[in-house]
N, CA, C, O and CB atoms as a CASP TS submission, in Angstrom:
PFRMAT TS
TARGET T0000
AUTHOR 0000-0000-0000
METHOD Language model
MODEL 1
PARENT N/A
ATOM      1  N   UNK     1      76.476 -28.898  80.167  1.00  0.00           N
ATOM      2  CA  UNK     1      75.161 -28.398  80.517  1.00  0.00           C
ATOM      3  C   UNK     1      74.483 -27.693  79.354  1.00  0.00           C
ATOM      4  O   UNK     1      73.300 -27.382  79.216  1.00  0.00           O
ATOM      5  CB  UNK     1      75.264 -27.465  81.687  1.00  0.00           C
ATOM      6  N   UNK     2      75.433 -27.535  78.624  1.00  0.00           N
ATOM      7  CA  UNK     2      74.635 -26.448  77.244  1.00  0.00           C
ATOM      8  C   UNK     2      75.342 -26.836  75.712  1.00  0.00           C
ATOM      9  O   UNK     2      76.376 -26.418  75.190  1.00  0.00           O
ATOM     10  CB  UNK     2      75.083 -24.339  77.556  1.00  0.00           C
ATOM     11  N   UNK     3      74.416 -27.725  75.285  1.00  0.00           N
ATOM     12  CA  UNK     3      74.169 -27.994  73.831  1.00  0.00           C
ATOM     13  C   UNK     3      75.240 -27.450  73.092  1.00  0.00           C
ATOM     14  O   UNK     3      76.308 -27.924  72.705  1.00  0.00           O
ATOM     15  CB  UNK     3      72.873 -27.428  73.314  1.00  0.00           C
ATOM     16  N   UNK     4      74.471 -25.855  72.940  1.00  0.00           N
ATOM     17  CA  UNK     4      75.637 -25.114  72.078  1.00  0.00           C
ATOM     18  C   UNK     4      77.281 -24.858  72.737  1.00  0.00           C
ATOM     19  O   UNK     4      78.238 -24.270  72.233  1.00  0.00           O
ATOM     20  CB  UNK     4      74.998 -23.558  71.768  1.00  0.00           C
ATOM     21  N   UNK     5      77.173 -25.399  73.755  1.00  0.00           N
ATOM     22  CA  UNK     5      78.618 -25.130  74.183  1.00  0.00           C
ATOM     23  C   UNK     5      79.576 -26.012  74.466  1.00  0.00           C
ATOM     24  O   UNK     5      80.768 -25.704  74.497  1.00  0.00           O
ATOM     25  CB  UNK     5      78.657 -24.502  75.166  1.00  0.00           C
ATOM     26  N   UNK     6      78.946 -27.646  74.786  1.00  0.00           N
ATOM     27  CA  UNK     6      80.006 -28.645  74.686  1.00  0.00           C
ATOM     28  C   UNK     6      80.176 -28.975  73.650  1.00  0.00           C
ATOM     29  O   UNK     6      79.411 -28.860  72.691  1.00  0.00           O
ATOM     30  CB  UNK     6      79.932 -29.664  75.294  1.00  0.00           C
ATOM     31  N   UNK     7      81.801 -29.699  73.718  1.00  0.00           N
ATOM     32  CA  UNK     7      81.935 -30.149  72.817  1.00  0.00           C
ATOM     33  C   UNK     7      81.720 -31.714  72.255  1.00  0.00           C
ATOM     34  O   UNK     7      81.704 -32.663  73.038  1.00  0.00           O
ATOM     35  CB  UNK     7      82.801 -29.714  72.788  1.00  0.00           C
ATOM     36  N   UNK     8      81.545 -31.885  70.720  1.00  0.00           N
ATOM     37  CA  UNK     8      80.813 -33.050  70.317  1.00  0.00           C
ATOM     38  C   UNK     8      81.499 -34.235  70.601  1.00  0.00           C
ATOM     39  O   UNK     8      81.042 -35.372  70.484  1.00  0.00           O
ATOM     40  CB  UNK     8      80.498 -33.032  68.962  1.00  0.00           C
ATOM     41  N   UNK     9      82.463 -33.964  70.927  1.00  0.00           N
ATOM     42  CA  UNK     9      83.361 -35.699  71.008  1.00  0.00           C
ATOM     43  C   UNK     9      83.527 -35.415  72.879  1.00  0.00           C
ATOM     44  O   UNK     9      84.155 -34.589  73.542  1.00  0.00           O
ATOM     45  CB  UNK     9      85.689 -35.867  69.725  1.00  0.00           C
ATOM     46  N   UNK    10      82.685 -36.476  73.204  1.00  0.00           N
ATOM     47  CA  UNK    10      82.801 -36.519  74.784  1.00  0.00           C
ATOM     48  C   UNK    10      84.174 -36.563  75.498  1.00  0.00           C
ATOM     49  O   UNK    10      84.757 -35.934  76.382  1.00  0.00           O
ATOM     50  CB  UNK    10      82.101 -37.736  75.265  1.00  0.00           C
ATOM     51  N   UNK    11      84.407 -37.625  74.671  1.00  0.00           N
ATOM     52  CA  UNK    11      85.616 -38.250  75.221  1.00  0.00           C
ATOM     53  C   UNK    11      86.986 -37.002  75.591  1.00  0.00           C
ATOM     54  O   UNK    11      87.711 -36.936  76.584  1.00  0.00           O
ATOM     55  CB  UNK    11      86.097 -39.457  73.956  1.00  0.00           C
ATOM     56  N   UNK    12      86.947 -36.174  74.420  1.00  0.00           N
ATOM     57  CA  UNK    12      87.657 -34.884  74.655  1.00  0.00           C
ATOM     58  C   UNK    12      87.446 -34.278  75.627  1.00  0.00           C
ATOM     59  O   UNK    12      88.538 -33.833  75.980  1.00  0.00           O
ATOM     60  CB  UNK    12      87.526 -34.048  73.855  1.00  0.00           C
ATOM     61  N   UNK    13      86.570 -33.922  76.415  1.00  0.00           N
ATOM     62  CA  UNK    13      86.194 -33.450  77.887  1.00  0.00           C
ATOM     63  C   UNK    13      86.403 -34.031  79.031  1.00  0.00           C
ATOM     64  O   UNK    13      86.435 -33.490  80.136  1.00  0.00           O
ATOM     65  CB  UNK    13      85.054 -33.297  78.035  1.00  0.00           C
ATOM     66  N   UNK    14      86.580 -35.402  78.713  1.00  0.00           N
ATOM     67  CA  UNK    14      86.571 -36.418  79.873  1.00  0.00           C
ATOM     68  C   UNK    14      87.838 -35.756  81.397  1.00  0.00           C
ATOM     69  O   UNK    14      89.046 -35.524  81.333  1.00  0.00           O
ATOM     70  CB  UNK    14      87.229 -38.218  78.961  1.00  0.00           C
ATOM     71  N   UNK    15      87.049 -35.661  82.370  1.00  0.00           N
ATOM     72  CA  UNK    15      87.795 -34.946  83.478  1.00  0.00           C
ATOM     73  C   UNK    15      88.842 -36.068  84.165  1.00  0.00           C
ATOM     74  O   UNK    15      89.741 -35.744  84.941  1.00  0.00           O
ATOM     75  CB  UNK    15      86.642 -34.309  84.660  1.00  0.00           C
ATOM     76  N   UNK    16      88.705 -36.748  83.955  1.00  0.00           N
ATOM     77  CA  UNK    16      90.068 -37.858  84.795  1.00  0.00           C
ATOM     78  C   UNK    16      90.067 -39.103  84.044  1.00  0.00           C
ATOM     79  O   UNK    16      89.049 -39.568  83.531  1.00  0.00           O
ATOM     80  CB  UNK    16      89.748 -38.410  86.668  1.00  0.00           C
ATOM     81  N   UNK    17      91.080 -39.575  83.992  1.00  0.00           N
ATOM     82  CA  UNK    17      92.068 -40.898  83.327  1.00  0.00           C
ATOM     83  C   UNK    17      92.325 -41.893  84.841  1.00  0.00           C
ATOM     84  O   UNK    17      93.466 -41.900  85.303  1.00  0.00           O
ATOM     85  CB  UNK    17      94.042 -40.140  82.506  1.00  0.00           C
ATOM     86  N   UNK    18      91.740 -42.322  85.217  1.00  0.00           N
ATOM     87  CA  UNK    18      92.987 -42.855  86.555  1.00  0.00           C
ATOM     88  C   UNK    18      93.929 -43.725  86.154  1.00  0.00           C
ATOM     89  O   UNK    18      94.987 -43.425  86.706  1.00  0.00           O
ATOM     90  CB  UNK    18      92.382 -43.713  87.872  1.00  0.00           C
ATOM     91  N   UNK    19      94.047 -44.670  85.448  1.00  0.00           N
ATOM     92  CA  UNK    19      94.472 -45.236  84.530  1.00  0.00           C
ATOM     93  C   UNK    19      95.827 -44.897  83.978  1.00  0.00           C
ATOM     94  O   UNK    19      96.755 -45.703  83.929  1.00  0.00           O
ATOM     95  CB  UNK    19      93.618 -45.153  83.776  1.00  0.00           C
ATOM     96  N   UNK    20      95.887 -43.510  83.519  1.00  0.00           N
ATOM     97  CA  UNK    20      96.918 -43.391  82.710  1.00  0.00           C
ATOM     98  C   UNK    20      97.413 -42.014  83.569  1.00  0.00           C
ATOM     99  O   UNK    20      96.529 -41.225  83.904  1.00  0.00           O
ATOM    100  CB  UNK    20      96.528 -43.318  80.993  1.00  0.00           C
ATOM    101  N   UNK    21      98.682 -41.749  83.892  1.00  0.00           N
ATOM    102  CA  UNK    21      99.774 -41.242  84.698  1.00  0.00           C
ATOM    103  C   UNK    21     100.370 -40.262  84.016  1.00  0.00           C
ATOM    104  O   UNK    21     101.164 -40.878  83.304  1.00  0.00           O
ATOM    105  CB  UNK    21     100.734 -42.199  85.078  1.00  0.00           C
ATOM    106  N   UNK    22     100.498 -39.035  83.764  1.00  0.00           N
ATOM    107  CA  UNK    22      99.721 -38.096  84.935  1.00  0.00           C
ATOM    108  C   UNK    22      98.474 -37.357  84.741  1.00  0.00           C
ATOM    109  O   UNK    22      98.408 -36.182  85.099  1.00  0.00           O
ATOM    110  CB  UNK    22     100.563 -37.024  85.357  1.00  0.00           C
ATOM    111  N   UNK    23      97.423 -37.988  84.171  1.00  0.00           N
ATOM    112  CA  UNK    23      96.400 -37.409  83.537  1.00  0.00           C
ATOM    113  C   UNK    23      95.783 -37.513  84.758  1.00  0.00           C
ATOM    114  O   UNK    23      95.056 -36.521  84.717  1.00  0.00           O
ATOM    115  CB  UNK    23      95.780 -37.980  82.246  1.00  0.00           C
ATOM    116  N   UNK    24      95.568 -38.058  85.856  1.00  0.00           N
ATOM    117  CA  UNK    24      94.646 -38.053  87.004  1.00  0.00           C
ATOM    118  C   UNK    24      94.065 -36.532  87.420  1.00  0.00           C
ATOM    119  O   UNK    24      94.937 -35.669  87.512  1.00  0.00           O
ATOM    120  CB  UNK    24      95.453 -38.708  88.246  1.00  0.00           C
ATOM    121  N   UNK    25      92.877 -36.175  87.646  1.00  0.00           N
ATOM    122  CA  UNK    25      92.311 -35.377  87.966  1.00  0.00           C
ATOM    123  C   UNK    25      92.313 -34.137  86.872  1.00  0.00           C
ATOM    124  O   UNK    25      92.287 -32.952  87.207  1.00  0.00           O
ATOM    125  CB  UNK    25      92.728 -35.235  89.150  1.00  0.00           C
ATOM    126  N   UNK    26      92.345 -34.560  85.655  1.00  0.00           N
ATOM    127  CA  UNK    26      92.300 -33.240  84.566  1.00  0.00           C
ATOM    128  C   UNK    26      91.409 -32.273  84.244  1.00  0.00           C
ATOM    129  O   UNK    26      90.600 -32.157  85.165  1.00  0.00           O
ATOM    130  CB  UNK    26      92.389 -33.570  83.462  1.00  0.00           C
ATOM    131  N   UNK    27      91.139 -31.337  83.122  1.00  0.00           N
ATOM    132  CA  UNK    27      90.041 -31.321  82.337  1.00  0.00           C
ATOM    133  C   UNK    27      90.504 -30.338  81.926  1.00  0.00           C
ATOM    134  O   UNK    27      91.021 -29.324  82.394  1.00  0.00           O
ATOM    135  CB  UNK    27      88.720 -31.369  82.745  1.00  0.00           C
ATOM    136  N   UNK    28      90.078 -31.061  80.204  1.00  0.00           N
ATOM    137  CA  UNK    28      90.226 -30.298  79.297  1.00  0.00           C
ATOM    138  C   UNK    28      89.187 -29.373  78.200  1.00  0.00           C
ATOM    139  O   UNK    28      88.639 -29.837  77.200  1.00  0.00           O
ATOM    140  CB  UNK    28      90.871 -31.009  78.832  1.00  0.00           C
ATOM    141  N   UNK    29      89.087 -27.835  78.739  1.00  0.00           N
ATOM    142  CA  UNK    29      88.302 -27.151  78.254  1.00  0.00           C
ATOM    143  C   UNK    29      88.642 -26.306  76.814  1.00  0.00           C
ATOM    144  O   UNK    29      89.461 -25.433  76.527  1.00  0.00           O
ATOM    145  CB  UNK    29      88.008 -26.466  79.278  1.00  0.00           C
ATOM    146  N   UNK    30      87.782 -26.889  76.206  1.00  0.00           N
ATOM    147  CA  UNK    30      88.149 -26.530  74.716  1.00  0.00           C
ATOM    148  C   UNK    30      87.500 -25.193  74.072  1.00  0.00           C
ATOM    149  O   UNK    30      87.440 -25.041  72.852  1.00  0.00           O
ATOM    150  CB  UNK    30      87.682 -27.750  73.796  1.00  0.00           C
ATOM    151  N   UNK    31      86.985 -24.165  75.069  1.00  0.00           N
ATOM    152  CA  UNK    31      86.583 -23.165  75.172  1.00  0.00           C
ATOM    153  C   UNK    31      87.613 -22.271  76.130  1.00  0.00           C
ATOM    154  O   UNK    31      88.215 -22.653  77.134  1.00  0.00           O
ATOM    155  CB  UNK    31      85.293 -23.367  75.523  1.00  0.00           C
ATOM    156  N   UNK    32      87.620 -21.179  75.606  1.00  0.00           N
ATOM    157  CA  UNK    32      88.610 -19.780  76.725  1.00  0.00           C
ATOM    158  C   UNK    32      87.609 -19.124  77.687  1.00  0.00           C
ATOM    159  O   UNK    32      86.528 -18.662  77.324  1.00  0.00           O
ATOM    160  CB  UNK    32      89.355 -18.132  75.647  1.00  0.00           C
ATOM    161  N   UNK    33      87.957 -19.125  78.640  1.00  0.00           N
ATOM    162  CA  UNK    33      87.025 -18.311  79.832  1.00  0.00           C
ATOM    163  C   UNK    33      86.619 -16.804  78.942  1.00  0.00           C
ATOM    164  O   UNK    33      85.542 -16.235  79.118  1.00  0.00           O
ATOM    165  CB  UNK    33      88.183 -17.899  81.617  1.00  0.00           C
ATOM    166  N   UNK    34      87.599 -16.339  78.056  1.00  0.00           N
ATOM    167  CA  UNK    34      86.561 -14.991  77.684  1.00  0.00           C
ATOM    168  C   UNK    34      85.381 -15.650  76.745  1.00  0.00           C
ATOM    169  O   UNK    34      84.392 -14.922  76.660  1.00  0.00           O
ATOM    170  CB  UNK    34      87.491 -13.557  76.655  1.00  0.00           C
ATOM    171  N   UNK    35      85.322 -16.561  76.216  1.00  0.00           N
ATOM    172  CA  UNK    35      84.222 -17.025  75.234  1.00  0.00           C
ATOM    173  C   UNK    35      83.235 -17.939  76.490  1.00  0.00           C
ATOM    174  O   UNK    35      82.059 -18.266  76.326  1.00  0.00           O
ATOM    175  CB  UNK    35      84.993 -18.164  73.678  1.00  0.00           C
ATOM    176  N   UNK    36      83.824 -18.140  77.366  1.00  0.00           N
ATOM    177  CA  UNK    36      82.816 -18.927  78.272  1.00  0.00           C
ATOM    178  C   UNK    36      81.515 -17.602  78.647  1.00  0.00           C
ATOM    179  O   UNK    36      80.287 -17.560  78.569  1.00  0.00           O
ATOM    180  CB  UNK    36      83.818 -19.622  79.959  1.00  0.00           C
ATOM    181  N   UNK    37      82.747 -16.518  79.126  1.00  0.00           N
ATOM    182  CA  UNK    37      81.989 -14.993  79.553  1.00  0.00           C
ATOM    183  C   UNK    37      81.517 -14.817  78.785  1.00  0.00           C
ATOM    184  O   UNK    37      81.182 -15.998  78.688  1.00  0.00           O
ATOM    185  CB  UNK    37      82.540 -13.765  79.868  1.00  0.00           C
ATOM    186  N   UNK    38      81.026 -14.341  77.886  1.00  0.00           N
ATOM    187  CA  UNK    38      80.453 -14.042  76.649  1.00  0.00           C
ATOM    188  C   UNK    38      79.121 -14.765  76.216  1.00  0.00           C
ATOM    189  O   UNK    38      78.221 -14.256  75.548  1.00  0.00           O
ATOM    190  CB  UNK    38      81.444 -14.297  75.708  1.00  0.00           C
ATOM    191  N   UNK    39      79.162 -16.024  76.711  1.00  0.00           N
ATOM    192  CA  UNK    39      77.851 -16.708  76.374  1.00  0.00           C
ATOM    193  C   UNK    39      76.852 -16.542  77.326  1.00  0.00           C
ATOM    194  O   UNK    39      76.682 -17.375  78.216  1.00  0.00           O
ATOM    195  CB  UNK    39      77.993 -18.110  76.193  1.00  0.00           C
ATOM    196  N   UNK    40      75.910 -15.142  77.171  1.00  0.00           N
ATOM    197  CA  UNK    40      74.979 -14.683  77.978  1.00  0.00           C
ATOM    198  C   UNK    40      73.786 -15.800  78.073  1.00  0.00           C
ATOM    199  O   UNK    40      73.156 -15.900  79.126  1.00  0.00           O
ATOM    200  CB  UNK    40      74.545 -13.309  77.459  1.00  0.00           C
ATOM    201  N   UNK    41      73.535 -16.504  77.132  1.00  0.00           N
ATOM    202  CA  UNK    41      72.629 -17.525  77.421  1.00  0.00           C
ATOM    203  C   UNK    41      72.575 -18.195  78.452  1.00  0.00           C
ATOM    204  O   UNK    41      71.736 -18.208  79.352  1.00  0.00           O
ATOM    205  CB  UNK    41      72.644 -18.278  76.705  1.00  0.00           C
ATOM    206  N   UNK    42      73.887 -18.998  78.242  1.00  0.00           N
ATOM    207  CA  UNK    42      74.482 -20.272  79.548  1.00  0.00           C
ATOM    208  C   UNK    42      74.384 -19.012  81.154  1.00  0.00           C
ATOM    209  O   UNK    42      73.690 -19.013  82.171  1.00  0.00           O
ATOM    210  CB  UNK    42      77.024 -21.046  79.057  1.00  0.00           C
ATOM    211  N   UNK    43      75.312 -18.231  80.700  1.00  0.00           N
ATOM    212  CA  UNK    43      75.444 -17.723  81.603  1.00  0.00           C
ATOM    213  C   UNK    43      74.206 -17.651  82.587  1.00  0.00           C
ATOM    214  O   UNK    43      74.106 -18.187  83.690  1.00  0.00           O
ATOM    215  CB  UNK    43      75.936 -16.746  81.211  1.00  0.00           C
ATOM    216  N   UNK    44      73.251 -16.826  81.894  1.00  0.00           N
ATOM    217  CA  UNK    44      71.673 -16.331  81.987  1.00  0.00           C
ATOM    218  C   UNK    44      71.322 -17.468  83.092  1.00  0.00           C
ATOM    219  O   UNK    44      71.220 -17.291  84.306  1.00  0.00           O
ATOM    220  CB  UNK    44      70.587 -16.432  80.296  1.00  0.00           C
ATOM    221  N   UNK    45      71.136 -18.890  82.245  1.00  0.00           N
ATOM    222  CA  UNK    45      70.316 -19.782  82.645  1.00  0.00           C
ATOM    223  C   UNK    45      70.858 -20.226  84.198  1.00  0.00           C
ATOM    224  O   UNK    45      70.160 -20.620  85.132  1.00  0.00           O
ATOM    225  CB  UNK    45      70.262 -20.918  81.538  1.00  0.00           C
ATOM    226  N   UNK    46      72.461 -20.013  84.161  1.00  0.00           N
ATOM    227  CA  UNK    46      73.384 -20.623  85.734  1.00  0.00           C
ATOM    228  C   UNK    46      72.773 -20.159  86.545  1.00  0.00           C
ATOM    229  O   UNK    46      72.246 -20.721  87.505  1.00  0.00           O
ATOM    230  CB  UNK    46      74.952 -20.225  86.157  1.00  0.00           C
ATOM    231  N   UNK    47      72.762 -18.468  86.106  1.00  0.00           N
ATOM    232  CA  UNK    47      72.408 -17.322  87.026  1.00  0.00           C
ATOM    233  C   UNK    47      70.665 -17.192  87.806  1.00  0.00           C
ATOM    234  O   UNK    47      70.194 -16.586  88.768  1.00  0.00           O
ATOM    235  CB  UNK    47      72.697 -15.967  85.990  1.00  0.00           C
ATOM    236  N   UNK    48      70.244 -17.939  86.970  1.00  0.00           N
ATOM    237  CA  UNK    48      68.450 -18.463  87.218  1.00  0.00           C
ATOM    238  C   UNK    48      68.616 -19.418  88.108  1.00  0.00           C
ATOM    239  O   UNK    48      68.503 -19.181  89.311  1.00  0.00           O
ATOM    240  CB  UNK    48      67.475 -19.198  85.829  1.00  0.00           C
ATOM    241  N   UNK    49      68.952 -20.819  87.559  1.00  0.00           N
ATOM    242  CA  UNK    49      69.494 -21.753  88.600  1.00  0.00           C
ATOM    243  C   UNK    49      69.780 -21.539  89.806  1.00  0.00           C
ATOM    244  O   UNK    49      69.269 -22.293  90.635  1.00  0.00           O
ATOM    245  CB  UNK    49      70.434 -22.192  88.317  1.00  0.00           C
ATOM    246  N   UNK    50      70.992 -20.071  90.433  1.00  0.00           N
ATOM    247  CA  UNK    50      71.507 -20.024  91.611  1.00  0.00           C
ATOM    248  C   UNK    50      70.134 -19.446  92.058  1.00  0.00           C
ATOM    249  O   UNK    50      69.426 -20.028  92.880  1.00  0.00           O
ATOM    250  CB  UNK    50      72.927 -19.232  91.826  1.00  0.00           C
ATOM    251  N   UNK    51      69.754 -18.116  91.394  1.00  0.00           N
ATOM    252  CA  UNK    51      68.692 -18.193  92.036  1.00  0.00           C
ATOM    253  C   UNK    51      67.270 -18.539  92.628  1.00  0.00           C
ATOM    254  O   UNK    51      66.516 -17.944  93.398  1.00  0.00           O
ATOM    255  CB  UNK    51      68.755 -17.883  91.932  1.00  0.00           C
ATOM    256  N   UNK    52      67.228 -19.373  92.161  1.00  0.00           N
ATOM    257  CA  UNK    52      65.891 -20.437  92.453  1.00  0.00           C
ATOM    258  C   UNK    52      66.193 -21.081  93.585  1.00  0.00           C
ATOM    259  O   UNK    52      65.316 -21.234  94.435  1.00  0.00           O
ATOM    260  CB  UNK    52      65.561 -21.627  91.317  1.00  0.00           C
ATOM    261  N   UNK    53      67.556 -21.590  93.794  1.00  0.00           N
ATOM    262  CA  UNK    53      67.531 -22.355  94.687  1.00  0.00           C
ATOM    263  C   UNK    53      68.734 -21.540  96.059  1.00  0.00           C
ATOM    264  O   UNK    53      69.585 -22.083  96.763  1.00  0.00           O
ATOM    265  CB  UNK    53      67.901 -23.877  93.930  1.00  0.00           C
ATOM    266  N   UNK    54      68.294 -20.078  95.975  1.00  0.00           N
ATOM    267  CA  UNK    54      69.060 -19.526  96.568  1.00  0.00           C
ATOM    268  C   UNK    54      70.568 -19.520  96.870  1.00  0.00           C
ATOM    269  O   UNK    54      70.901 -19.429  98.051  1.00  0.00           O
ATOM    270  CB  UNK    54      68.585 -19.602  97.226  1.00  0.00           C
ATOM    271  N   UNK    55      71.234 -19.581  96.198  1.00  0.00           N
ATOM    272  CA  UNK    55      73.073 -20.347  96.094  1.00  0.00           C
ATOM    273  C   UNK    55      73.255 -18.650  95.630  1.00  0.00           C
ATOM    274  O   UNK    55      74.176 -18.592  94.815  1.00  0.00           O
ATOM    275  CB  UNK    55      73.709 -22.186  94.385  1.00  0.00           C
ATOM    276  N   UNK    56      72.940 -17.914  95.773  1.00  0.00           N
ATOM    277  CA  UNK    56      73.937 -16.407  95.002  1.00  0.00           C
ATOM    278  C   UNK    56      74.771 -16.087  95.631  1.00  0.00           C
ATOM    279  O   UNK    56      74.528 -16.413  96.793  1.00  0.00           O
ATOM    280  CB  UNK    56      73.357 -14.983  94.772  1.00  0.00           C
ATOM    281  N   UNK    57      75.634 -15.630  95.545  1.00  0.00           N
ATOM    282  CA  UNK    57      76.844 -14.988  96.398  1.00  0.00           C
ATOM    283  C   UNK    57      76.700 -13.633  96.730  1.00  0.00           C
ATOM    284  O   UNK    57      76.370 -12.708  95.988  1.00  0.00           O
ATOM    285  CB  UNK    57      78.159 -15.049  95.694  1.00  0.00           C
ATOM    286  N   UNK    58      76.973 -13.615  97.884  1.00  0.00           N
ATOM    287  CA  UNK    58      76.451 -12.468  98.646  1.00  0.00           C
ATOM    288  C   UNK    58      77.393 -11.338  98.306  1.00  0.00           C
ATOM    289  O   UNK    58      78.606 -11.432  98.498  1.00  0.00           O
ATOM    290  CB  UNK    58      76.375 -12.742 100.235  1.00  0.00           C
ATOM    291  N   UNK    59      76.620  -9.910  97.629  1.00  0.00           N
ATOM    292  CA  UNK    59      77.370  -9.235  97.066  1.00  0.00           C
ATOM    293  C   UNK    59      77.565  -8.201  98.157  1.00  0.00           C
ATOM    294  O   UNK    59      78.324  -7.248  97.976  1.00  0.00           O
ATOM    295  CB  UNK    59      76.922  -8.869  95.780  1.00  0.00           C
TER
END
């Protein structure tokens, strides 16, 4: 969803193999959840998204 944050070789992200055993249902994130947290941008924009279309979680 965000430019600066995927990575350039698709194929590296690719979420399932069915094909090849036991790769079924994978994904491989080439980012750490604290650097995911950290990117106030992406973050920003999700957080716009939920709310536009009302999806927030009820605090």
């Amino acid at each position: 969803m965000d430019e600066d944050l995927r990575n350039p070789d698709a194929d590296a992200e690719r979420i399932n193999v069915p094909a090849i055993m036991p790769y079924y249902w994978r994904y491989r994130m080439h980012l750490g959840l604290n650097e995911l947290a950290a990117a106030d941008a992406f973050n920003g924009r999700i957080t716009r998204l939920l709310e536009e279309t009302r999806r927030t979680l009820n605090k």
